[in-house]
N, C-alpha and C positions, 0 to 999 in steps of 0.2 A: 076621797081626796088623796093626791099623789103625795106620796110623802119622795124628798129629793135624799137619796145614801148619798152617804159620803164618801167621796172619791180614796182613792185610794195612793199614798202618799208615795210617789215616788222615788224618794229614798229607800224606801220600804220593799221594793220590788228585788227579787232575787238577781244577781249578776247573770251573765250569758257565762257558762261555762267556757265554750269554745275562744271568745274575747277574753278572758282570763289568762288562757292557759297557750295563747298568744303574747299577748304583753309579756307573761311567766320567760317565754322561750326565747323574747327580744331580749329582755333583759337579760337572761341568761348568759346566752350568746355574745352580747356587750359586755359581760363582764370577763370573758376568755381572753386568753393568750395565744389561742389558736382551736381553728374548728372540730366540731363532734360528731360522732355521728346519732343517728335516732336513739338507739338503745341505749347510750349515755347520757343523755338528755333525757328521755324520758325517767330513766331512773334517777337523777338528781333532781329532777323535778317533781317527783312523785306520779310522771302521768302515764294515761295505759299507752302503749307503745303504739300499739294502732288511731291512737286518738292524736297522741304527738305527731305518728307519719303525714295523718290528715291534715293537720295544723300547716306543718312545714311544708307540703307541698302548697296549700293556697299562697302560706310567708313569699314561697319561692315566684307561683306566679304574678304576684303583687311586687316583687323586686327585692322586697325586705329582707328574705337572707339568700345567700347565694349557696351551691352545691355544685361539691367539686366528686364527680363523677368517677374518678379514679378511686380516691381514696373512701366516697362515699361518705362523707362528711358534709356537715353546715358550719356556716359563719355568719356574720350579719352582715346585709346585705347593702347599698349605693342605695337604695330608694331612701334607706331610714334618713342618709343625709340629706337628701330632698325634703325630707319632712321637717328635720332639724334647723334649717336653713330658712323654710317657710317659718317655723319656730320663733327663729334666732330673729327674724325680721323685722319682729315685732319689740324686741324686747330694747329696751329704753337705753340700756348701759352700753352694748352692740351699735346700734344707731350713733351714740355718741361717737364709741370710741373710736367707729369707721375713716374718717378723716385726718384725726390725731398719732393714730396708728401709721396711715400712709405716709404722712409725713413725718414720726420720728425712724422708720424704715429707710427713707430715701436721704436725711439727714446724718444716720449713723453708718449706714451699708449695713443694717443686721435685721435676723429675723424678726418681727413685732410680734408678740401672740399675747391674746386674751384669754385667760381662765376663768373660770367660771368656778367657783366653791361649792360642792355639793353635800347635801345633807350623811353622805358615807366618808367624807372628811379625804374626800378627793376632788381635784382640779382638772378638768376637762378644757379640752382647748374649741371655742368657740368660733376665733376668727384669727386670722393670719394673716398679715403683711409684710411682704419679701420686696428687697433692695434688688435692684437689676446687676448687682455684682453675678459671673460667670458663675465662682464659687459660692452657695449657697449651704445653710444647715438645714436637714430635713427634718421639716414639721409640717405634718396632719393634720388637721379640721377634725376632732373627735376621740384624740390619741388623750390618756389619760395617766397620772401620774398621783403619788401621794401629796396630801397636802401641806406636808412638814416639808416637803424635801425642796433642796436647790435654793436658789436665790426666792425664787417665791414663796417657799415654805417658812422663808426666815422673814420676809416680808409678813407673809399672813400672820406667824408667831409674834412680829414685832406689833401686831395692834390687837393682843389679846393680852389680857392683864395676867400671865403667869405668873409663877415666883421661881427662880435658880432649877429649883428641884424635877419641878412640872416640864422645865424645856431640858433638862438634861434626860429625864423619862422620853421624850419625843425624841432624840437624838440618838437612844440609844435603838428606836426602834426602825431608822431610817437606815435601809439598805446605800451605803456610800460604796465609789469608787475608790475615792481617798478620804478618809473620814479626819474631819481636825478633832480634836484634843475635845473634850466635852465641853471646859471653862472655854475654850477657845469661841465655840459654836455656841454660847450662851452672852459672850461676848460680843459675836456679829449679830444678836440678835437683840443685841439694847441698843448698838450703834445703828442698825435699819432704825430701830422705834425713834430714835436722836434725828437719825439723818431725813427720814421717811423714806429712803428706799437701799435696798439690800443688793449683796452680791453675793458670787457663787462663782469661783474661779476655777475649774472642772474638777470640782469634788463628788459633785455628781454623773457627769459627762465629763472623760478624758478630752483635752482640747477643746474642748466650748467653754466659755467666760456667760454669765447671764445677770444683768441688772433687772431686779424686779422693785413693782412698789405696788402696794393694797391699792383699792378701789373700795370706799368704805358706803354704806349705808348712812340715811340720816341720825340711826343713833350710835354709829362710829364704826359698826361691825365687820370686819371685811367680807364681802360680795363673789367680788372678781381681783383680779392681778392683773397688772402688765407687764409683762418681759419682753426684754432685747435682747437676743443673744449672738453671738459672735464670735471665729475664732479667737482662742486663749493667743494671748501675747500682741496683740495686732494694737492694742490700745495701751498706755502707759497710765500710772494714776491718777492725774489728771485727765484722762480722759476717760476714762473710767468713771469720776466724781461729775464729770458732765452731761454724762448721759442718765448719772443717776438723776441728777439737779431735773433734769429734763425729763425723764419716766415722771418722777412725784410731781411735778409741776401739769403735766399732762394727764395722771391719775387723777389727782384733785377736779384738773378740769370737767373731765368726765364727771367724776363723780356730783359735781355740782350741777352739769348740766341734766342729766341724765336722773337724778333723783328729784332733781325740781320741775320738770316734768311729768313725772309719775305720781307728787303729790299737787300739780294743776287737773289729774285727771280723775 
Protein backbone atom coordinates (compact mmCIF):
# COMPACT_ATOMS: atom_id res chain seq x y z
CA UNK A 1 0.00 0.00 0.00
CA UNK A 2 1.19 3.48 -1.08
CA UNK A 3 1.71 5.48 1.52
CA UNK A 4 1.29 9.61 0.23
CA UNK A 5 4.86 11.92 1.85
CA UNK A 6 4.34 15.00 2.67
CA UNK A 7 4.96 17.65 0.34
CA UNK A 8 7.25 19.81 1.14
CA UNK A 9 6.28 23.35 2.55
CA UNK A 10 7.21 26.01 0.41
CA UNK A 11 8.18 28.43 2.65
CA UNK A 12 10.48 26.03 3.61
CA UNK A 13 12.54 26.03 0.49
CA UNK A 14 15.96 27.76 0.45
CA UNK A 15 16.06 31.34 -1.45
CA UNK A 16 17.87 31.51 -5.09
CA UNK A 17 20.93 33.02 -4.28
CA UNK A 18 21.45 34.77 -7.45
CA UNK A 19 17.53 36.51 -6.99
CA UNK A 20 18.84 37.63 -3.63
CA UNK A 21 21.83 39.20 -4.38
CA UNK A 22 19.86 41.08 -7.16
CA UNK A 23 17.26 42.73 -5.28
CA UNK A 24 20.55 43.15 -2.66
CA UNK A 25 22.20 45.32 -5.64
CA UNK A 26 18.65 47.28 -6.70
CA UNK A 27 18.21 48.27 -3.48
CA UNK A 28 21.56 49.25 -2.98
CA UNK A 29 21.92 51.16 -5.90
CA UNK A 30 18.44 52.94 -5.05
CA UNK A 31 19.62 54.00 -2.03
CA UNK A 32 22.84 56.19 -3.67
CA UNK A 33 23.50 59.47 -4.42
CA UNK A 34 25.33 58.65 -7.31
CA UNK A 35 26.68 55.46 -9.21
CA UNK A 36 29.42 52.50 -8.24
CA UNK A 37 31.28 50.57 -9.63
CA UNK A 38 31.51 46.53 -9.23
CA UNK A 39 34.16 46.34 -6.62
CA UNK A 40 32.29 48.71 -4.44
CA UNK A 41 29.25 47.17 -4.55
CA UNK A 42 30.30 43.93 -4.15
CA UNK A 43 32.18 44.82 -0.99
CA UNK A 44 29.26 46.79 0.78
CA UNK A 45 27.28 44.01 -0.13
CA UNK A 46 29.32 41.44 1.13
CA UNK A 47 29.28 39.57 -2.58
CA UNK A 48 32.15 37.69 -4.49
CA UNK A 49 33.03 40.24 -7.10
CA UNK A 50 32.61 37.88 -9.89
CA UNK A 51 29.17 36.77 -8.69
CA UNK A 52 28.15 40.69 -8.33
CA UNK A 53 29.83 41.35 -12.27
CA UNK A 54 27.38 38.40 -13.24
CA UNK A 55 24.33 39.84 -11.54
CA UNK A 56 24.90 43.30 -12.96
CA UNK A 57 25.44 42.44 -16.31
CA UNK A 58 21.93 40.45 -16.57
CA UNK A 59 20.40 43.91 -14.21
CA UNK A 60 21.90 45.73 -17.25
CA UNK A 61 20.50 43.68 -19.95
CA UNK A 62 16.98 43.52 -18.39
CA UNK A 63 17.27 47.57 -18.17
CA UNK A 64 17.35 47.71 -14.50
CA UNK A 65 20.48 49.40 -13.94
CA UNK A 66 22.38 51.38 -16.34
CA UNK A 67 26.40 51.51 -16.97
CA UNK A 68 28.22 54.41 -17.66
CA UNK A 69 31.26 53.08 -19.58
CA UNK A 70 33.49 55.78 -18.97
CA UNK A 71 33.68 55.88 -15.54
CA UNK A 72 32.75 52.20 -15.36
CA UNK A 73 30.09 52.62 -12.83
CA UNK A 74 26.31 51.39 -12.22
CA UNK A 75 23.23 53.20 -11.25
CA UNK A 76 19.68 52.07 -11.21
CA UNK A 77 18.39 51.82 -14.18
CA UNK A 78 14.65 53.36 -16.31
CA UNK A 79 13.18 49.77 -16.42
CA UNK A 80 12.82 49.75 -12.52
CA UNK A 81 10.50 52.65 -13.14
CA UNK A 82 8.53 50.53 -15.60
CA UNK A 83 8.17 48.22 -12.87
CA UNK A 84 7.33 50.82 -10.37
CA UNK A 85 4.62 52.26 -12.49
CA UNK A 86 3.19 48.87 -13.32
CA UNK A 87 3.44 48.78 -9.19
CA UNK A 88 1.99 52.16 -8.53
CA UNK A 89 -1.03 51.17 -10.96
CA UNK A 90 -2.36 49.09 -8.85
CA UNK A 91 -2.26 50.64 -5.60
CA UNK A 92 -5.61 52.34 -4.40
CA UNK A 93 -4.28 55.68 -2.87
CA UNK A 94 -2.26 56.56 -6.60
CA UNK A 95 -5.55 55.71 -8.52
CA UNK A 96 -7.39 58.07 -6.32
CA UNK A 97 -5.17 60.73 -5.99
CA UNK A 98 -4.56 60.80 -10.15
CA UNK A 99 -7.46 63.24 -10.88
CA UNK A 100 -7.36 65.29 -7.65
CA UNK A 101 -3.77 66.00 -8.30
CA UNK A 102 -4.46 67.22 -11.88
CA UNK A 103 -6.70 69.48 -11.05
CA UNK A 104 -5.13 71.15 -7.82
CA UNK A 105 -1.95 71.55 -10.38
CA UNK A 106 -3.83 73.38 -12.98
CA UNK A 107 -5.95 75.24 -10.25
CA UNK A 108 -2.69 76.59 -8.45
CA UNK A 109 0.17 76.62 -11.47
CA UNK A 110 2.41 74.37 -8.99
CA UNK A 111 4.01 71.19 -8.80
CA UNK A 112 1.43 68.29 -7.16
CA UNK A 113 3.43 65.41 -5.88
CA UNK A 114 2.49 62.35 -3.97
CA UNK A 115 4.76 60.56 -1.36
CA UNK A 116 4.54 57.60 -0.35
CA UNK A 117 5.96 56.94 3.72
CA UNK A 118 8.21 54.10 3.83
CA UNK A 119 9.02 51.75 6.49
CA UNK A 120 12.98 53.49 6.50
CA UNK A 121 11.06 56.82 7.70
CA UNK A 122 11.55 58.27 4.09
CA UNK A 123 9.11 59.67 1.41
CA UNK A 124 9.37 58.77 -2.10
CA UNK A 125 7.58 60.40 -4.73
CA UNK A 126 5.19 58.35 -6.56
CA UNK A 127 3.23 60.43 -8.97
CA UNK A 128 3.56 63.93 -10.17
CA UNK A 129 1.44 66.55 -11.65
CA UNK A 130 2.71 69.72 -13.34
CA UNK A 131 0.73 73.13 -14.34
CA UNK A 132 1.41 74.02 -17.94
CA UNK A 133 3.19 77.19 -16.49
CA UNK A 134 6.82 77.82 -18.89
CA UNK A 135 8.53 77.88 -15.47
CA UNK A 136 8.27 74.80 -13.84
CA UNK A 137 10.14 73.19 -10.20
CA UNK A 138 11.89 70.04 -10.98
CA UNK A 139 10.41 66.79 -9.63
CA UNK A 140 11.04 63.12 -10.26
CA UNK A 141 8.86 60.05 -10.18
CA UNK A 142 11.25 58.08 -7.61
CA UNK A 143 13.46 61.05 -6.09
CA UNK A 144 13.42 60.46 -2.28
CA UNK A 145 13.65 62.64 0.61
CA UNK A 146 13.51 62.38 4.63
CA UNK A 147 10.43 62.15 6.34
CA UNK A 148 10.65 64.82 8.78
CA UNK A 149 11.63 67.32 6.37
CA UNK A 150 9.81 70.38 4.52
CA UNK A 151 6.16 70.98 4.50
CA UNK A 152 5.50 67.40 4.56
CA UNK A 153 7.61 66.27 7.12
CA UNK A 154 5.73 68.80 9.33
CA UNK A 155 2.49 67.35 7.94
CA UNK A 156 3.52 63.72 8.68
CA UNK A 157 4.76 64.92 12.38
CA UNK A 158 1.50 66.74 12.77
CA UNK A 159 -0.70 63.29 12.81
CA UNK A 160 1.78 61.42 15.08
CA UNK A 161 1.02 61.95 18.76
CA UNK A 162 4.65 63.32 19.74
CA UNK A 163 5.37 65.51 22.72
CA UNK A 164 7.58 69.22 22.42
CA UNK A 165 10.77 67.00 23.11
CA UNK A 166 10.27 64.04 20.52
CA UNK A 167 9.78 66.84 17.50
CA UNK A 168 12.49 69.01 18.67
CA UNK A 169 14.78 65.52 18.49
CA UNK A 170 13.39 65.24 14.64
CA UNK A 171 14.35 68.86 13.95
CA UNK A 172 17.45 68.86 15.14
CA UNK A 173 18.23 65.88 12.96
CA UNK A 174 16.90 67.58 9.61
CA UNK A 175 19.53 68.87 7.29
CA UNK A 176 17.82 72.60 6.61
CA UNK A 177 18.81 75.35 4.21
CA UNK A 178 17.46 77.82 6.62
CA UNK A 179 16.64 76.15 9.89
CA UNK A 180 13.66 78.14 12.21
CA UNK A 181 14.26 78.35 15.71
CA UNK A 182 13.41 74.64 17.27
CA UNK A 183 9.96 76.17 19.50
CA UNK A 184 9.38 77.88 16.27
CA UNK A 185 9.26 74.45 14.05
CA UNK A 186 7.41 72.76 17.03
CA UNK A 187 5.12 75.44 16.69
CA UNK A 188 4.39 74.87 12.65
CA UNK A 189 3.95 71.51 13.73
CA UNK A 190 0.72 71.82 16.15
CA UNK A 191 -0.57 74.54 13.68
CA UNK A 192 -0.38 71.60 10.50
CA UNK A 193 -2.17 69.12 13.26
CA UNK A 194 -4.85 72.42 14.03
CA UNK A 195 -4.94 73.40 10.43
CA UNK A 196 -4.56 69.80 8.77
CA UNK A 197 -2.10 70.98 6.41
CA UNK A 198 1.55 72.40 6.73
CA UNK A 199 3.95 74.72 5.06
CA UNK A 200 7.49 75.14 4.33
CA UNK A 201 8.58 78.41 2.97
CA UNK A 202 12.18 77.55 1.45
CA UNK A 203 13.62 76.26 4.56
CA UNK A 204 14.18 73.39 2.96
CA UNK A 205 14.54 74.53 -0.68
CA UNK A 206 15.88 78.13 -1.25
CA UNK A 207 12.86 79.82 -3.32
CA UNK A 208 10.26 76.97 -3.36
CA UNK A 209 7.18 77.59 -0.94
CA UNK A 210 5.54 73.88 -0.33
CA UNK A 211 2.03 73.29 1.18
CA UNK A 212 1.58 69.64 2.27
CA UNK A 213 -1.14 67.58 4.14
CA UNK A 214 -1.12 63.72 5.45
CA UNK A 215 -3.02 61.02 3.63
CA UNK A 216 -4.02 59.00 6.57
CA UNK A 217 -4.92 55.24 6.87
CA UNK A 218 -8.36 54.07 8.39
CA UNK A 219 -6.70 54.09 11.94
CA UNK A 220 -5.42 57.63 11.36
CA UNK A 221 -1.76 56.85 10.44
CA UNK A 222 -0.18 58.87 7.74
CA UNK A 223 0.43 56.71 4.46
CA UNK A 224 1.30 59.28 1.77
CA UNK A 225 1.42 63.19 1.57
CA UNK A 226 0.28 65.64 -0.84
CA UNK A 227 2.35 68.59 -1.83
CA UNK A 228 2.10 71.78 -3.98
CA UNK A 229 4.96 73.42 -4.51
CA UNK A 230 5.73 76.77 -6.07
CA UNK A 231 7.97 79.59 -6.27
CA UNK A 232 8.63 81.48 -2.89
CA UNK A 233 6.75 84.87 -2.82
CA UNK A 234 4.35 84.42 -5.92
CA UNK A 235 1.39 83.76 -3.34
CA UNK A 236 0.57 86.05 -0.29
CA UNK A 237 -1.06 84.43 2.98
CA UNK A 238 -4.10 84.20 1.95
CA UNK A 239 -3.21 82.37 -0.74
CA UNK A 240 -1.23 80.37 0.70
CA UNK A 241 -4.23 79.41 3.49
CA UNK A 242 -6.07 78.46 0.25
CA UNK A 243 -4.25 76.16 -1.23
CA UNK A 244 -3.70 74.63 2.20
CA UNK A 245 -7.76 74.61 2.78
CA UNK A 246 -7.65 72.77 -0.54
CA UNK A 247 -4.51 70.15 -0.32
CA UNK A 248 -6.50 68.83 3.27
CA UNK A 249 -9.82 68.93 1.56
CA UNK A 250 -8.29 66.79 -1.28
CA UNK A 251 -6.08 64.57 1.08
CA UNK A 252 -9.12 63.56 3.10
CA UNK A 253 -10.77 62.91 -0.17
CA UNK A 254 -8.39 60.49 -1.34
CA UNK A 255 -7.92 59.18 1.68
CA UNK A 256 -11.71 58.25 1.98
CA UNK A 257 -11.96 57.08 -1.26
CA UNK A 258 -9.05 55.09 -1.60
CA UNK A 259 -9.14 53.33 1.72
CA UNK A 260 -12.82 52.48 1.40
CA UNK A 261 -12.06 50.76 -1.51
CA UNK A 262 -9.31 48.48 -0.18
CA UNK A 263 -11.53 47.54 2.72
CA UNK A 264 -14.65 46.58 -0.12
CA UNK A 265 -11.93 44.22 -1.41
Amino acid sequence: MAMDMPRPDPQLRPPVNSVVQAIAILRHLGALSEPQGVTAIARALGLNPSSCFNVLKTLLREDLVSFDAVSKRYALGLGTIDLARLALGRDAVVRAAHLPMATLAGQFDAAVGLWRLTEGERLVLVALAESAEAMRIHMVVGQRQPAAAGATGRAVLARRALDDAAIAAVHAGIRWKSAPDPQEFIAQVRAAAAKGWAIDNGQINHGISTVAAAIVDTGGAPRFVLSASMFSGRENAEGMDAIGAAMRQAADAIAQSAYAMEMAT
